[in-house]
TORPA-573306 format. One line per field, with one value per atom (N, C-alpha, C): residue in one letter; x, y, z; residue number from 0; atom name. Coordinates in nm, 3 decimals, always signed. Layout:
REM TORPA-573306
code <- (A / ...) $
xx <- (X / ...) $
yy <- (Y / ...) $
zz <- (Z / ...) $
pos <- (NUM / ...) $
site <- (CA / ...) $
This chain:
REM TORPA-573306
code <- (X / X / X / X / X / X / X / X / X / X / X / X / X / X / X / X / X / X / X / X / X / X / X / X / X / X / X / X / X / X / X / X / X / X / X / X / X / X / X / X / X / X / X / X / X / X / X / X / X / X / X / X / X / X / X / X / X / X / X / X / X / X / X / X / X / X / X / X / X / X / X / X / X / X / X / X / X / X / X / X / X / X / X / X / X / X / X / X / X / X / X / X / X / X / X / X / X / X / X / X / X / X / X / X / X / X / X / X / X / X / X / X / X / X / X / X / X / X / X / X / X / X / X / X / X / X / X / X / X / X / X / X / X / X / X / X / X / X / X / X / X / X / X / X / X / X / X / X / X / X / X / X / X / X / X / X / X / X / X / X / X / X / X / X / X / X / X / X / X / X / X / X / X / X / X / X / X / X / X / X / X / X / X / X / X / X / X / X / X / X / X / X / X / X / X / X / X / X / X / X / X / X / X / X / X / X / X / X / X / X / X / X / X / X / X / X / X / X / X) $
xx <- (+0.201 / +0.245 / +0.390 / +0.388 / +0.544 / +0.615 / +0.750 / +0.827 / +0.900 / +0.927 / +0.993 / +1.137 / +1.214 / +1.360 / +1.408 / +1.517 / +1.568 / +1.624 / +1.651 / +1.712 / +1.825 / +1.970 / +2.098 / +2.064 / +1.969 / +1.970 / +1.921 / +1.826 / +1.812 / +1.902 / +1.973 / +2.102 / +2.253 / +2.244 / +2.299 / +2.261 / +2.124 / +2.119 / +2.088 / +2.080 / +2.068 / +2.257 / +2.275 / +2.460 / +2.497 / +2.466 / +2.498 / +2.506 / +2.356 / +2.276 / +2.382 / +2.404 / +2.460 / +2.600 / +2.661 / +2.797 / +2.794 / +2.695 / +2.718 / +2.665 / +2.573 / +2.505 / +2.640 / +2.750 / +2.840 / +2.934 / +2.984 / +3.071 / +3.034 / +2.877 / +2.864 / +2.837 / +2.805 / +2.773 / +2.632 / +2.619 / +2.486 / +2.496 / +2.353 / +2.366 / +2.392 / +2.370 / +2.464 / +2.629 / +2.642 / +2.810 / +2.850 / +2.779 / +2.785 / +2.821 / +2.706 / +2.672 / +2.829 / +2.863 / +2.975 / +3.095 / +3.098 / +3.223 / +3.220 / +3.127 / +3.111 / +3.020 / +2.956 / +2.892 / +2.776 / +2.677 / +2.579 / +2.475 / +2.399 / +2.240 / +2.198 / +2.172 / +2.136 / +1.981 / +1.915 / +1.763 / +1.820 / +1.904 / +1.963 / +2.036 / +2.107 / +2.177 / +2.012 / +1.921 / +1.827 / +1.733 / +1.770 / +1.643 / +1.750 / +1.886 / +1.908 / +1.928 / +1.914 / +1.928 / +1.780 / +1.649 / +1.554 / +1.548 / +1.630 / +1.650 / +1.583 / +1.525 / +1.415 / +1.544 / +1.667 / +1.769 / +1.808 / +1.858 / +1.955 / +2.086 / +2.222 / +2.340 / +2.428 / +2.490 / +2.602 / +2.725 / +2.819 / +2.904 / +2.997 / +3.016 / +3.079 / +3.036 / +2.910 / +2.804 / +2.811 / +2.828 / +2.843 / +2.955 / +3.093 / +3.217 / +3.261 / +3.183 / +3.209 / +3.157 / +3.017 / +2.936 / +3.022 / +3.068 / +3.182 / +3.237 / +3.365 / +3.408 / +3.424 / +3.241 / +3.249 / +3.238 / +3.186 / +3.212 / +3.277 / +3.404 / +3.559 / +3.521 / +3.402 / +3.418 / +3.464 / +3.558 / +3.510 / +3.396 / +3.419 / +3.293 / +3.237 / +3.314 / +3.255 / +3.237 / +3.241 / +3.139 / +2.993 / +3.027 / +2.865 / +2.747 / +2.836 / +2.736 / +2.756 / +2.797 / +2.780 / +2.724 / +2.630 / +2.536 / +2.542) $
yy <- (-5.795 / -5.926 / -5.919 / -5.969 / -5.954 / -6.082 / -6.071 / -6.197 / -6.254 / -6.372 / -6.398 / -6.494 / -6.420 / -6.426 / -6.583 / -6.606 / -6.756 / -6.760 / -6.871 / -6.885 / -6.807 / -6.823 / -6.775 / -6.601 / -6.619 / -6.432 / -6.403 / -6.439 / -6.427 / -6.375 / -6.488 / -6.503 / -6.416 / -6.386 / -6.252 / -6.117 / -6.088 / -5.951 / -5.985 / -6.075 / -6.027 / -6.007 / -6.054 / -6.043 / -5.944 / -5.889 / -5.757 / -5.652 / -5.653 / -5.564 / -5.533 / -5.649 / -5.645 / -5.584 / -5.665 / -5.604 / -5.426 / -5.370 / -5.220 / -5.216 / -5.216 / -5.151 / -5.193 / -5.264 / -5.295 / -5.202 / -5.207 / -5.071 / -4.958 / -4.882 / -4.773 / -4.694 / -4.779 / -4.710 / -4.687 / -4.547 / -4.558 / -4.593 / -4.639 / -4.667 / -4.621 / -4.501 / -4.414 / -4.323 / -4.429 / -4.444 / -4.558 / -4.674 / -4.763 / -4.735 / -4.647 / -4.602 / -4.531 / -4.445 / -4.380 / -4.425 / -4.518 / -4.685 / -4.680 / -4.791 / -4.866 / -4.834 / -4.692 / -4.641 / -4.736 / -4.803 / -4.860 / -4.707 / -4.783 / -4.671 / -4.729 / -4.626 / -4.610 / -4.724 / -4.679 / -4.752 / -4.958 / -4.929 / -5.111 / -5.153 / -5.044 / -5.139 / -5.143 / -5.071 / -5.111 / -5.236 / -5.244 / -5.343 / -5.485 / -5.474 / -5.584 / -5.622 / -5.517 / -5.552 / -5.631 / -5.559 / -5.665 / -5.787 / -5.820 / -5.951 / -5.938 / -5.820 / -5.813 / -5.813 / -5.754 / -5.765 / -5.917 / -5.951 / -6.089 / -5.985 / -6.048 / -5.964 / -6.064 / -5.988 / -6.089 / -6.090 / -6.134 / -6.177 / -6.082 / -5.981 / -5.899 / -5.777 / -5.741 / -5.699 / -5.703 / -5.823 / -5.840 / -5.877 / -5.877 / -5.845 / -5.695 / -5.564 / -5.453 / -5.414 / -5.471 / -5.414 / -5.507 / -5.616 / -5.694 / -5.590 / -5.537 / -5.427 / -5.317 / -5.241 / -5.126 / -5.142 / -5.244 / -5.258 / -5.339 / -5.326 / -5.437 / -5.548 / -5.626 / -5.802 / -5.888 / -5.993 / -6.087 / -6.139 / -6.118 / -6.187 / -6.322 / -6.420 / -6.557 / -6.536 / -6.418 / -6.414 / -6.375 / -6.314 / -6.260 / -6.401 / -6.507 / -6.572 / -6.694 / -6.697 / -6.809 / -6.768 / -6.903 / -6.896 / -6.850) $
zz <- (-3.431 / -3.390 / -3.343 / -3.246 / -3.176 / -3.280 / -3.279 / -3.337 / -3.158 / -3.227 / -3.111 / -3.138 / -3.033 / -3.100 / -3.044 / -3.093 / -3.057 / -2.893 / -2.872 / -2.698 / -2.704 / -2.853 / -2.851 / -2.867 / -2.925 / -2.894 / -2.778 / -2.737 / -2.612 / -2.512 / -2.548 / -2.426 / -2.461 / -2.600 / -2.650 / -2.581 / -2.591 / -2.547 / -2.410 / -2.324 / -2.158 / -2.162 / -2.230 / -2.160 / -2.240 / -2.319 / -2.400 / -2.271 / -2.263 / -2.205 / -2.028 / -1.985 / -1.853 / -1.843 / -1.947 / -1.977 / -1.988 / -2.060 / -2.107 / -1.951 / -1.917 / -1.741 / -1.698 / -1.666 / -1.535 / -1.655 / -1.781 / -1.765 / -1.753 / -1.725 / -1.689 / -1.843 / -1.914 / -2.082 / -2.101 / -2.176 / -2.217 / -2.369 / -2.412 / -2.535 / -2.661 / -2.607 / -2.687 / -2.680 / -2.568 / -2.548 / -2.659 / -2.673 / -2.758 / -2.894 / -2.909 / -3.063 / -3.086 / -3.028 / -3.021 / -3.058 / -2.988 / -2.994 / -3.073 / -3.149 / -3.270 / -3.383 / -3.364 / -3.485 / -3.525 / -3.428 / -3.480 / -3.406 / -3.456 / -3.407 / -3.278 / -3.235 / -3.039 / -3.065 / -3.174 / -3.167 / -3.217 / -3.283 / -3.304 / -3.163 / -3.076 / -2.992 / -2.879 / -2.888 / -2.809 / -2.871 / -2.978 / -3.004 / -3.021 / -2.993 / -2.992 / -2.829 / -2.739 / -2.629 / -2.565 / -2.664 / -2.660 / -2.733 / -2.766 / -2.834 / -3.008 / -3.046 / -3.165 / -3.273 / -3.269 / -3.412 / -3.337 / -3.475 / -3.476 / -3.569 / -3.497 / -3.547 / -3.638 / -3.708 / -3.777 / -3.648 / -3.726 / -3.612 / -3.599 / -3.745 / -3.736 / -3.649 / -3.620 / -3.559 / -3.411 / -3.385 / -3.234 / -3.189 / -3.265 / -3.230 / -3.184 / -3.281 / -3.266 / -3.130 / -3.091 / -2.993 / -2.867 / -2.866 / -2.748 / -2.763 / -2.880 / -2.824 / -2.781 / -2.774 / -2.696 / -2.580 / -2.524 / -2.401 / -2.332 / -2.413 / -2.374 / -2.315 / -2.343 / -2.348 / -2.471 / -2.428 / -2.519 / -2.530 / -2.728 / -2.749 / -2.700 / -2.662 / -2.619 / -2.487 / -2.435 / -2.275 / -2.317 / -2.404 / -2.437 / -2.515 / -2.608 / -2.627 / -2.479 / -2.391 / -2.282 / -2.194 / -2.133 / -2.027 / -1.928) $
pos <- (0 / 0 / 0 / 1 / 1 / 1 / 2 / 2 / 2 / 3 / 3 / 3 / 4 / 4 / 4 / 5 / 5 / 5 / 6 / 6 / 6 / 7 / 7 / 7 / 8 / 8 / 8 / 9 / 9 / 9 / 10 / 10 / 10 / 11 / 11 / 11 / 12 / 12 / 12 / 13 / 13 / 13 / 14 / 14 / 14 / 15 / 15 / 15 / 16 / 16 / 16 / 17 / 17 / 17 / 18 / 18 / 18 / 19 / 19 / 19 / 20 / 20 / 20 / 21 / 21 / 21 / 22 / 22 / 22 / 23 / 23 / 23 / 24 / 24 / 24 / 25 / 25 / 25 / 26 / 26 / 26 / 27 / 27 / 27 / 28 / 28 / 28 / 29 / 29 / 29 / 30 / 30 / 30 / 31 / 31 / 31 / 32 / 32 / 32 / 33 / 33 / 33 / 34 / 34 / 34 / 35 / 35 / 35 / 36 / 36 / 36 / 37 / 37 / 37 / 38 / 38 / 38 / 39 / 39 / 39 / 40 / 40 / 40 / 41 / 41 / 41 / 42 / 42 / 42 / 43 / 43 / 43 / 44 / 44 / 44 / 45 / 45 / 45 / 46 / 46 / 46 / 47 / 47 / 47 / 48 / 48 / 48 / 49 / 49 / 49 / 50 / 50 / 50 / 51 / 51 / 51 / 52 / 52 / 52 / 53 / 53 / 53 / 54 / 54 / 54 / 55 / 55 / 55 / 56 / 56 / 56 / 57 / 57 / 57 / 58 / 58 / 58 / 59 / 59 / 59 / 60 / 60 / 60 / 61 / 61 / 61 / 62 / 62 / 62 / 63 / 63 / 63 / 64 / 64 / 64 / 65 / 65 / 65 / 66 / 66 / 66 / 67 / 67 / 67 / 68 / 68 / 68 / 69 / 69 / 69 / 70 / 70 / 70 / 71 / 71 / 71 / 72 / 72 / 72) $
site <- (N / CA / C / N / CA / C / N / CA / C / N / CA / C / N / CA / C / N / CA / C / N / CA / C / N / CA / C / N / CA / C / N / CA / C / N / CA / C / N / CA / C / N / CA / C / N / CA / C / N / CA / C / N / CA / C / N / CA / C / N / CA / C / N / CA / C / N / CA / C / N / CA / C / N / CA / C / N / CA / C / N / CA / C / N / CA / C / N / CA / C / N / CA / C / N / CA / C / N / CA / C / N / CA / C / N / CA / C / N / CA / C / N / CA / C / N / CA / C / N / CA / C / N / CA / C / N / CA / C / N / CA / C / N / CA / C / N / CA / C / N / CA / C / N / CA / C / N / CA / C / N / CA / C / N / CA / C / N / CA / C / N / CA / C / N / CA / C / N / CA / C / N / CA / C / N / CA / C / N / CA / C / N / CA / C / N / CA / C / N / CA / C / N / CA / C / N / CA / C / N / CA / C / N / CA / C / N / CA / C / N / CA / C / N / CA / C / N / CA / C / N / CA / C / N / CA / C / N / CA / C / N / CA / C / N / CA / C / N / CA / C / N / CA / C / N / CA / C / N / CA / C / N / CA / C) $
């Protein structure tokens, strides 16, 4: 059974996801950064993790966004 994630995550990992593709990171450039696991920054780029905030401050900063670009539309 698939779960299905909320609209704000949603809209978390498409802008995750875009941000790392336009700096030219792979996800395990990520992992590298910020020491999460290559298989979490993929499953949050499918929207399947929900992150704490501390979580998705680290991952804004591997790929030098602010975080409040990543949660806006």
């Amino acid at each position: 059974m698939r779960l299905k994630s909320s609209p704000a995550l949603q809209l978390f990992a498409r802008n995750f996801k875009e941000a790392r593709l336009k700096a030219r990171l792979s996800q395990n450039d990520v992992h590298e950064r910020c020491g999460v696991a290559t298989s979490y920054v993929s499953a949050v780029e499918r929207g399947r993790r929900s992150v704490t905030i501390e979580c998705a401050a680290r991952l804004a900063g591997a790929v030098e966004v602010p975080l409040h670009l990543l949660l806006s539309p």
